[in-house]
C-alpha positions as CSV (number, residue, x, y, z in Angstrom):
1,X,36.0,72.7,-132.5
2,X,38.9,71.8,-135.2
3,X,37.5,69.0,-137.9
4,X,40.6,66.6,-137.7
5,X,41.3,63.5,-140.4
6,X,42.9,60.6,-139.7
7,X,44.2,58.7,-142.6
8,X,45.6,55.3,-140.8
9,X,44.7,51.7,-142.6
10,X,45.3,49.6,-139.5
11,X,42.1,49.8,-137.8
12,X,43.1,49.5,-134.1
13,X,45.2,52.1,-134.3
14,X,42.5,54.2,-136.1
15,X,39.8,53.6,-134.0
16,X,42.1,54.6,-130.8
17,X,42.5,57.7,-132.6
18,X,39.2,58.5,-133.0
19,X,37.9,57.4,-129.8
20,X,40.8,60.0,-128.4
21,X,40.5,63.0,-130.7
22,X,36.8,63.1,-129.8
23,X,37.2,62.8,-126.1
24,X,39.6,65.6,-126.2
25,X,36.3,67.5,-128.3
26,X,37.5,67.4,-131.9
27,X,35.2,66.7,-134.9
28,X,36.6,63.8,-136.1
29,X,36.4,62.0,-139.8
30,X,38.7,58.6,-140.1
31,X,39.7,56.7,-143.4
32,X,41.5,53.5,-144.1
33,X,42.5,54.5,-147.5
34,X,44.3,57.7,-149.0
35,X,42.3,58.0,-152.2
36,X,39.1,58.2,-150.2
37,X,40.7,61.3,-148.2
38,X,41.9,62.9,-151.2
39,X,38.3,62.5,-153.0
40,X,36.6,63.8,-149.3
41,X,39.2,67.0,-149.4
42,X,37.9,68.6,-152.2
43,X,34.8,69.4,-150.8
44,X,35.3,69.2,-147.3
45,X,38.3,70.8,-145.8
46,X,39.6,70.2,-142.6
47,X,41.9,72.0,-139.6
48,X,44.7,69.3,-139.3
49,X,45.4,65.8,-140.7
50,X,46.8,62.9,-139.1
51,X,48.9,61.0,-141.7
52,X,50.4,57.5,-141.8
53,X,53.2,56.8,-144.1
54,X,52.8,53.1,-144.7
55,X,49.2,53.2,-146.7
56,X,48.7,50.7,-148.7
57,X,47.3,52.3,-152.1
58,X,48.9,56.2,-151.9
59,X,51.7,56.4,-149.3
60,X,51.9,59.1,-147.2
61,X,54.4,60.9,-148.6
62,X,52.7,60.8,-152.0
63,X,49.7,61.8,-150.5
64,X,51.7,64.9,-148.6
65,X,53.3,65.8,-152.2
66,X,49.6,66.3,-153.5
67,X,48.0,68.2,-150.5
68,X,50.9,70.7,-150.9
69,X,51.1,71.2,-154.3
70,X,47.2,72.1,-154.2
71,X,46.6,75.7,-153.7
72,X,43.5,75.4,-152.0
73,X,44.7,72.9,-149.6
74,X,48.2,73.8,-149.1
75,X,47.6,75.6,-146.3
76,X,45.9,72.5,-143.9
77,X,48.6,71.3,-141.5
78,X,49.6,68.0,-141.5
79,X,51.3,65.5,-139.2
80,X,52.6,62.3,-140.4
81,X,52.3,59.5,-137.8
82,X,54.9,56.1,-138.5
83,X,56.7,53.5,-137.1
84,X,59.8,54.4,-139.1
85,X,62.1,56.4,-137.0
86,X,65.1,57.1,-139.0
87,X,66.4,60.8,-139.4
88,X,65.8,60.4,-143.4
89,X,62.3,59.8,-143.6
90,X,61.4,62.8,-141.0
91,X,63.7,64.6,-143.3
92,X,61.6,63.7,-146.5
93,X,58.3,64.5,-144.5
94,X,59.2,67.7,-143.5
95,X,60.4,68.6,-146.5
96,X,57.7,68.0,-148.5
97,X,55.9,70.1,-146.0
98,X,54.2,67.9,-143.0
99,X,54.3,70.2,-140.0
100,X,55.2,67.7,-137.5
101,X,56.6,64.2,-137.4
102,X,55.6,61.3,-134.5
103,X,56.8,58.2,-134.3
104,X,54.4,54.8,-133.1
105,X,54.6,53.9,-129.9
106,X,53.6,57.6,-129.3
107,X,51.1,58.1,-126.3
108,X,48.0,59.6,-126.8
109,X,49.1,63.0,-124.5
110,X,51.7,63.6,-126.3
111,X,50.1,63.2,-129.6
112,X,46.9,65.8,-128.4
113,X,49.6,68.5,-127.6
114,X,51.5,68.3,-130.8
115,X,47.8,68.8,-132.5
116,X,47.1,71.6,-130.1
117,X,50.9,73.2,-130.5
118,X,50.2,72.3,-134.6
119,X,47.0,74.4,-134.5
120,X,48.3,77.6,-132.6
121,X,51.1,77.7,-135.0
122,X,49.1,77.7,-138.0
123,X,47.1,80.4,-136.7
124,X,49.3,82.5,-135.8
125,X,51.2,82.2,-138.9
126,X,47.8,83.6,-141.2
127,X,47.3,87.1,-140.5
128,X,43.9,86.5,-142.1
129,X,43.0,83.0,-140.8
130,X,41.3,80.7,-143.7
131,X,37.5,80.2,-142.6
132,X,35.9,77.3,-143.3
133,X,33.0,75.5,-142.4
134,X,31.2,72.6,-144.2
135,X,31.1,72.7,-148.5
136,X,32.6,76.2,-147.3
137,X,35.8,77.6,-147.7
138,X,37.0,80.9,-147.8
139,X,40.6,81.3,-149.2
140,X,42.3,84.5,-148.1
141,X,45.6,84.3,-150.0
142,X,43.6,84.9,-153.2
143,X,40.3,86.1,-152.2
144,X,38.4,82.5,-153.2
145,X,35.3,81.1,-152.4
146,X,34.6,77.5,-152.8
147,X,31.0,76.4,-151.8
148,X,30.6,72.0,-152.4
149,X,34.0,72.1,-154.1
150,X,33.3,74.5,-157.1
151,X,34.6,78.2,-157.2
152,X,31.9,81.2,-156.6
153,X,33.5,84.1,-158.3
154,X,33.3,87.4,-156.2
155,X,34.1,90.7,-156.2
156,X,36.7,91.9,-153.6
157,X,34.3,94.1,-151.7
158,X,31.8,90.9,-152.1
159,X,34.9,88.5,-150.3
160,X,35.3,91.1,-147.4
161,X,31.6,91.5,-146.7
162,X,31.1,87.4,-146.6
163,X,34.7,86.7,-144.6
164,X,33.2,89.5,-142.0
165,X,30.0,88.0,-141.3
166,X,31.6,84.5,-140.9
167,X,33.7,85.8,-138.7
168,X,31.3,87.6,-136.5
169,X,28.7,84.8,-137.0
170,X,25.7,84.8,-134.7
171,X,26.4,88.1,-134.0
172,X,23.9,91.1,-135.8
173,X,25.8,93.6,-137.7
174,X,24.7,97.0,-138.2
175,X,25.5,98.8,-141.7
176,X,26.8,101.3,-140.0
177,X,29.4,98.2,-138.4
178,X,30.3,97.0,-142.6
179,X,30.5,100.1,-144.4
180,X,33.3,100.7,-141.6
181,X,34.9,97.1,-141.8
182,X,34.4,96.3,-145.7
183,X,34.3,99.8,-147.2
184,X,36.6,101.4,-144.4
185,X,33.5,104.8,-144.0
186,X,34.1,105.6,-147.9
187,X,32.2,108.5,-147.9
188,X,30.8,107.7,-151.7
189,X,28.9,104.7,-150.3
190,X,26.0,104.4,-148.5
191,X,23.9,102.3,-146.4
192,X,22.5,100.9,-149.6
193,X,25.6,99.9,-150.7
194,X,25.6,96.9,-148.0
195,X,22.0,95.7,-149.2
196,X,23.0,95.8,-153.1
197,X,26.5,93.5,-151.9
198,X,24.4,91.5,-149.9
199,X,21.7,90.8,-152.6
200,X,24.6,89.7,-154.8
201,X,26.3,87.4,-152.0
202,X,22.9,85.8,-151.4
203,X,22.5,85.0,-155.0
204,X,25.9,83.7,-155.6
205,X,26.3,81.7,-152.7
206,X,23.3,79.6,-153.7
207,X,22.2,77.6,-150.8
208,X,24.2,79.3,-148.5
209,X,22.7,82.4,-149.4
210,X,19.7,81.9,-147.0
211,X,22.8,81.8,-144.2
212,X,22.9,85.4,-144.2
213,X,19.8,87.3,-142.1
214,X,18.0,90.6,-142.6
215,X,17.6,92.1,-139.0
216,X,15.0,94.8,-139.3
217,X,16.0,98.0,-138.5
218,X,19.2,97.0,-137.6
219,X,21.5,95.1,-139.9
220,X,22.3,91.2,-141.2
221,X,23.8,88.2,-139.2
222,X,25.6,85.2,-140.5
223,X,23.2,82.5,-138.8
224,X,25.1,79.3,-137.4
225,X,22.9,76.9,-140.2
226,X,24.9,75.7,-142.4
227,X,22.3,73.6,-144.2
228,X,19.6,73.8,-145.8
229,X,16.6,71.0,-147.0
């Protein structure tokens, strides 16, 4: 399910959210501060945030500003949540690119399908949906791989190989399967090819590497693990 943040410093309010979000099946993480969640998103990135305006040490808006003038977060969808009502400061939100705007009193329904419409929207709009999954985020607008925050330089053959196991993940895929998805049946590459990209991936990807399986006979899997000890 989506990871969603709430960044609200009055504590009623925040623990309503998270008490809702989660019945409603989201993964949930909450802050009272904005510096905290700025610190948290640069190595754990999630689906949606849910943003107040009135925060007492980076205001909302500030905090919007530096979300979306960071390339490898721009991209997260946020909504601002505020008991200010007037047409300006939706205006000012939107425009420094929240996706959507709800103003307290808002009831909880009404605030679950705006996060549900939010996320269909966003999806729809990336032909090549971001993946990401804990200390792991694959940027498809420039072919990016962050793994705990830090950039893992790969090749674009290397990018396309990863992005389709994560998105078949659990799933075995034969060679047969990636040289037709990643090298689209090149006829200068071989089933060898796959194992040489792989052997690379594994040892860039450090303790993700271990993530990706050898089936026997048969192909590799992206395993659902995400961590390892």
């Amino acid at each position: 399910m989506p990871l969603i943040y709430i960044v609200e410093d009055d504590e009623d309010i925040n623990e309503l959210l998270v008490y809702n979000l989660k019945k409603e099946g989201f993964q949930v993480k909450s802050f009272l501060e904005s510096k905290k969640a700025l610190e948290t998103l640069q190595s754990d990135f999630p689906d949606l945030i849910l943003l107040d305006i009135m925060l007492p040490d980076i205001d909302g808006l500030e905090f919007c500003k530096i979300v979306k003038a960071d390339e490898n977060l721009a991209k997260i969808p946020i909504i601002m949540l505020t008991a200010k009502s007037t047409e300006i400061d939706k205006i000012v939100g939107l425009e420094l690119g929240a996706d959507d705007y709800i103003t307290k009193p808002f009831s909880f329904r009404e605030l679950i399908a705006r996060i549900k419409a939010v996320l269909r929207r966003t999806a729809r709009c990336r032909e090549n949906q971001t993946i990401s999954q804990k200390d792991l985020y694959l940027n498809p607008d420039r072919l990016e791989v962050l793994v705990d925050g830090k950039t893992v330089p790969l090749t674009k053959k290397e990018y396309q190989l990863l992005s389709t196991l994560l998105k078949n993940k659990g799933k075995v895929l034969s060679r047969a399967f990636l040289l037709e998805e990643v090298w689209d049946n090149d006829l200068d590459v071989f089933d060898r090819t796959v194992d040489v990209h792989i052997k690379n991936l594994r040892d860039k990807l450090g303790r993700f590497g271990k993530n990706i399986k050898t089936v026997r006979g048969v192909g590799y899997m992206w395993e659902e693990q995400t961590s390892t000890n």
